[in-house]
C-alpha positions as CSV (number, residue, x, y, z in Angstrom):
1,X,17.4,7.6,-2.8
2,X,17.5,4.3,-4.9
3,X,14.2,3.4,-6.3
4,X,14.1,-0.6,-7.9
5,X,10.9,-0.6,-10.2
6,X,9.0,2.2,-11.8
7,X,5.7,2.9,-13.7
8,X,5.9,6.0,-15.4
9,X,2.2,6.4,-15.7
10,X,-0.6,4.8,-13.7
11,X,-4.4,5.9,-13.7
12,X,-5.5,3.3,-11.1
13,X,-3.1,3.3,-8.3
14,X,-3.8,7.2,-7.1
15,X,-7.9,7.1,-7.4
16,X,-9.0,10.0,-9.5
17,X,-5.2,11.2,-10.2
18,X,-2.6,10.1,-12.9
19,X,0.2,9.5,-11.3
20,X,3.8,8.1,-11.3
21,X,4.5,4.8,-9.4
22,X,8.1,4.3,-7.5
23,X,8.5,1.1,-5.7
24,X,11.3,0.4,-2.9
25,X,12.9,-2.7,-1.8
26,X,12.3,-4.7,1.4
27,X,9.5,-5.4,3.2
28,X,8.9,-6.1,7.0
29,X,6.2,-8.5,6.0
30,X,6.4,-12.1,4.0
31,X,2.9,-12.1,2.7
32,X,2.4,-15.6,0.7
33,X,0.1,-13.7,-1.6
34,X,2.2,-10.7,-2.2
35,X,2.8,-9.7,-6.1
36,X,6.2,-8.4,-5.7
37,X,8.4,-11.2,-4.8
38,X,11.6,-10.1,-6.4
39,X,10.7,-6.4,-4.5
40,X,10.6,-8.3,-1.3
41,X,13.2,-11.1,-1.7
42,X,15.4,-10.7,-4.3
43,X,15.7,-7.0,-5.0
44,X,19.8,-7.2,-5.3
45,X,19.1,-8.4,-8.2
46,X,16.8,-6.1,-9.5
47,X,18.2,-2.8,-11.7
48,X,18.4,0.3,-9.7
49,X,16.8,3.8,-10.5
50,X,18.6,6.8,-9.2
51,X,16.1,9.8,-7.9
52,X,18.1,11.9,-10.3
53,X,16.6,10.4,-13.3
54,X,13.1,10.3,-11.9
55,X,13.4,13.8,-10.9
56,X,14.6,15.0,-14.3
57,X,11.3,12.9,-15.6
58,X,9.1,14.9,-13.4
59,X,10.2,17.7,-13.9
60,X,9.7,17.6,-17.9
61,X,5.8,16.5,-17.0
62,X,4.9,18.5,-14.3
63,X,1.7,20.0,-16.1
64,X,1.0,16.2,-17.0
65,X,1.1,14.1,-13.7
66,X,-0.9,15.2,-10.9
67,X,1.7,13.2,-7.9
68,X,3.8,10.4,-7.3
69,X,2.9,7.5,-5.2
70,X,5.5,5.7,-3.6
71,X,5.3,1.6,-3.0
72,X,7.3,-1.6,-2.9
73,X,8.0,-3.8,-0.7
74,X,7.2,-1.6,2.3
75,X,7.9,2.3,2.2
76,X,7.9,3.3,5.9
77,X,10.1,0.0,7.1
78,X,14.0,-0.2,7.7
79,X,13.9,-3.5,6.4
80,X,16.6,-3.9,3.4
81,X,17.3,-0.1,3.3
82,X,20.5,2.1,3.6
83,X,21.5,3.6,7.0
84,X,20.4,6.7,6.0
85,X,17.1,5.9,4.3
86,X,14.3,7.5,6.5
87,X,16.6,10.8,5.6
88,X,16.5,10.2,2.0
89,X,12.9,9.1,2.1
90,X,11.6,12.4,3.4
91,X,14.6,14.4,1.3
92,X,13.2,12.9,-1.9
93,X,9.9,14.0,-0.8
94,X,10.3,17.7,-0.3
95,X,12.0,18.0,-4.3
96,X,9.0,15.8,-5.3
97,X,7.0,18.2,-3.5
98,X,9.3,21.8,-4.4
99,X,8.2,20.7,-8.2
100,X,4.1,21.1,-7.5
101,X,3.3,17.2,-7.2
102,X,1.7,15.9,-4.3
103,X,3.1,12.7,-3.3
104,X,1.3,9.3,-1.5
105,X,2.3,6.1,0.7
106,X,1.1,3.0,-0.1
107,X,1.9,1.3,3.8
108,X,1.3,-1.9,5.6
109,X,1.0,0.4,8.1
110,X,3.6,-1.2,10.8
111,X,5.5,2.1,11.6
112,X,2.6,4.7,13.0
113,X,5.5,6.6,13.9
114,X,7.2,7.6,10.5
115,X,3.4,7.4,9.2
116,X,2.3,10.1,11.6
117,X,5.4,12.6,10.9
118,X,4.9,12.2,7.6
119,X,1.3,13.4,7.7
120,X,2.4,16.5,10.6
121,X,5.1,17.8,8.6
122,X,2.4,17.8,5.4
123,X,4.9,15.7,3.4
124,X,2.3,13.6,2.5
125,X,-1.7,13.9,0.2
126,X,-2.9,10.6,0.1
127,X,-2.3,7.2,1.8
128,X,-3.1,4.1,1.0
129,X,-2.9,1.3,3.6
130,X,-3.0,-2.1,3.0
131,X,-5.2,-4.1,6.0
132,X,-4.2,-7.6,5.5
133,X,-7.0,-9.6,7.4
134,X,-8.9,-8.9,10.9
135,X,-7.5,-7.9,13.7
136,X,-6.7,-11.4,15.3
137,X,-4.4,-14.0,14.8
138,X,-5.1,-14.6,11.9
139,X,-3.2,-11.3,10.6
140,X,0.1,-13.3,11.3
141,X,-0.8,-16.4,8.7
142,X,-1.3,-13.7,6.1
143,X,1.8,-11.5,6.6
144,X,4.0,-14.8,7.3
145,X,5.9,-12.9,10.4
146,X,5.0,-12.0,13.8
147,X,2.8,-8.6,14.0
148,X,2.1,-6.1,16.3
149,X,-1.3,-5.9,16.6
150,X,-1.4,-2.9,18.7
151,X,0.8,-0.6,15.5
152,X,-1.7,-1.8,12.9
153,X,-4.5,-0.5,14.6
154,X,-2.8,2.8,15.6
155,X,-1.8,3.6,12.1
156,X,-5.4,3.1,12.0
157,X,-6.3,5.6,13.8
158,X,-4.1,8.0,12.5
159,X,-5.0,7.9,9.4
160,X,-9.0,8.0,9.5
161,X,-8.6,11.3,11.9
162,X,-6.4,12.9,9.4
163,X,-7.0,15.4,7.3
164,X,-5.4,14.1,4.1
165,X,-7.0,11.8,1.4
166,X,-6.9,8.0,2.5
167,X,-8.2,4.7,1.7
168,X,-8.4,1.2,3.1
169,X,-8.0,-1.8,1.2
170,X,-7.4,-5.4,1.5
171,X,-6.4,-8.0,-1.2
172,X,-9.0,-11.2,-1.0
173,X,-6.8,-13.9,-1.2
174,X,-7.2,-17.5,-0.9
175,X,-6.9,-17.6,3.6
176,X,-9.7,-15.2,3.6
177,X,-13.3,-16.1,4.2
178,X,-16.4,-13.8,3.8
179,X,-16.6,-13.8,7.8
180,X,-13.0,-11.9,7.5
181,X,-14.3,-9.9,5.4
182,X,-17.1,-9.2,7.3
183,X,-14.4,-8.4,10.9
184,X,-12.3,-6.0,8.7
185,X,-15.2,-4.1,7.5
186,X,-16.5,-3.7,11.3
187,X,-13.1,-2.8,12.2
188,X,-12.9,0.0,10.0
189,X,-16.2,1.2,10.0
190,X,-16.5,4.9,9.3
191,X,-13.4,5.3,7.7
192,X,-13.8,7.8,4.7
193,X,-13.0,4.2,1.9
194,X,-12.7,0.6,1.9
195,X,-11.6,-1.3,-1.4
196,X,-12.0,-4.9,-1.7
197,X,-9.4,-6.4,-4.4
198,X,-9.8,-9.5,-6.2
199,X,-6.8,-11.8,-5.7
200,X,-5.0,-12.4,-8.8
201,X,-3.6,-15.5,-9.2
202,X,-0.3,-14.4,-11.1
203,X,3.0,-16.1,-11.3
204,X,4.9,-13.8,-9.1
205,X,3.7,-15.1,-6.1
206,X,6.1,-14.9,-2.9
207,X,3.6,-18.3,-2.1
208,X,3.2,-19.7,-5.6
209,X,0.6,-22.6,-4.3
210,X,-2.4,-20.2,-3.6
211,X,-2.2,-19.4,-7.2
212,X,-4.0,-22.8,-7.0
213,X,-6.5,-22.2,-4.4
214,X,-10.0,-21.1,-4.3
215,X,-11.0,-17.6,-3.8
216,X,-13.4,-15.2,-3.6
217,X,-14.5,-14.0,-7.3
218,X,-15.7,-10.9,-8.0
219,X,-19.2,-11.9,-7.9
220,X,-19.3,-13.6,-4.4
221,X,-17.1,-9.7,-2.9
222,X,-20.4,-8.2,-4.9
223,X,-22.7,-10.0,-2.5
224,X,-20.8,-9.4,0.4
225,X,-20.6,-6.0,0.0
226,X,-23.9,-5.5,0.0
227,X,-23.4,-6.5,4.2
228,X,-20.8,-3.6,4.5
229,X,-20.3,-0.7,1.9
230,X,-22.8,1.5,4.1
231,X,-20.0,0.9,6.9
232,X,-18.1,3.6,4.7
233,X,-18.5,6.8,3.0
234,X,-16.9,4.9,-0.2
235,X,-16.7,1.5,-1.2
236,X,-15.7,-0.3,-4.0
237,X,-14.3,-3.5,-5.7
238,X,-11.7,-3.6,-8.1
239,X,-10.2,-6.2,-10.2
């Protein structure tokens, strides 16, 4: 299992945990507002981390870290991945798991399937899945490739009648309008958490123009929650 970026420690990413952060290559999705270009389009280029060293890491701070979250790029796709990923995927799981940590998915949520054995088999605590904009159209202008509509809202599913910790959250950038906003929080509604996150304009943009756009600040997603947060058990904004 190759691993192409790595933060040792992370307070934020794994709500109420301190965790270790382990992002993949590839991605399924072209998202112009994405933060990881290089994960998505230029990984070959990145350094690679063998799951040997990160297991020796863990296993020297055990008693410090409560799990590891895996990311990228997109952790349940094929996309720019060895033959044998999926294998080495859930392999490098059940050593994370052998050593006490619990371990989480940060997913687009385009493969229910491997997202659903990952939660029977109990590989998996905590998921984290990114909803991109409603469930219309409009989902393809924000994740630049076609999408199937009918996975995304499955993965859905799965997820809020699990019994594992989960969230929701969606990245407010420049394409979306409080009326999104206002469609995704319907479309989850009872889910267990929603996160709004404010779009941050940085210079690793896969799109680098809507670092130039208008957005929704942190003070307009404060109103609008007001019209939503009692849709869900938790909400909150972040950034």
């Amino acid at each position: 299992m190759i691993f192409y970026g790595w933060q040792k420690i992370s307070l934020i990413e794994w709500p109420n945990k301190i965790s270790t952060v382990l992002f993949v290559s590839g991605c399924n999705f072209k998202c112009p507002f994405c933060y990881n270009r290089d994960l998505v389009l230029n990984y070959d280029r990145l350094p690679k981390i063998s799951q040997r060293k990160i297991l020796n890491f863990l296993k020297l701070r055990q008693r410090l870290i409560d799990g590891v979250i895996i990311t990228g790029g997109e952790p349940l796709s094929g996309v720019a991945k060895t033959k044998n990923y999926f294998n080495d995927l859930f392999n490098f799981i059940k050593k994370v798991k052998k050593l006490g940590l619990k371990i989480g998915i940060e997913t687009n949520g385009s493969d229910p399937e491997i997202l659903e054995k990952l939660i029977k088999e109990k590989l998996i605590d905590f998921v984290a899945m990114d909803i991109k904009a409603p469930l219309n159209a409009k989902y393809e202008e924000l994740t630049g490739v076609k999408v199937d509509l009918n996975k995304i809202k499955k993965s859905i599913e799965i997820i809020k009648n699990s019994e594992i910790d989960y969230e929701f959250r969606t990245t407010v950038a420049p394409l979306l309008s409080e009326k999104d906003i206002l469609e995704i929080a319907e479309e989850l509604k009872t889910a267990k958490k929603y996160a709004l996150q404010v779009f941050q304009p940085v210079d690793t943009l896969i799109e680098p123009s809507l670092a130039k756009m208008r957005f929704l600040n942190r003070k307009e997603l404060e109103e609008i929650s007001k019209k939503i947060k009692d849709n869900f058990q938790k909400f909150e904004i972040r950034g």
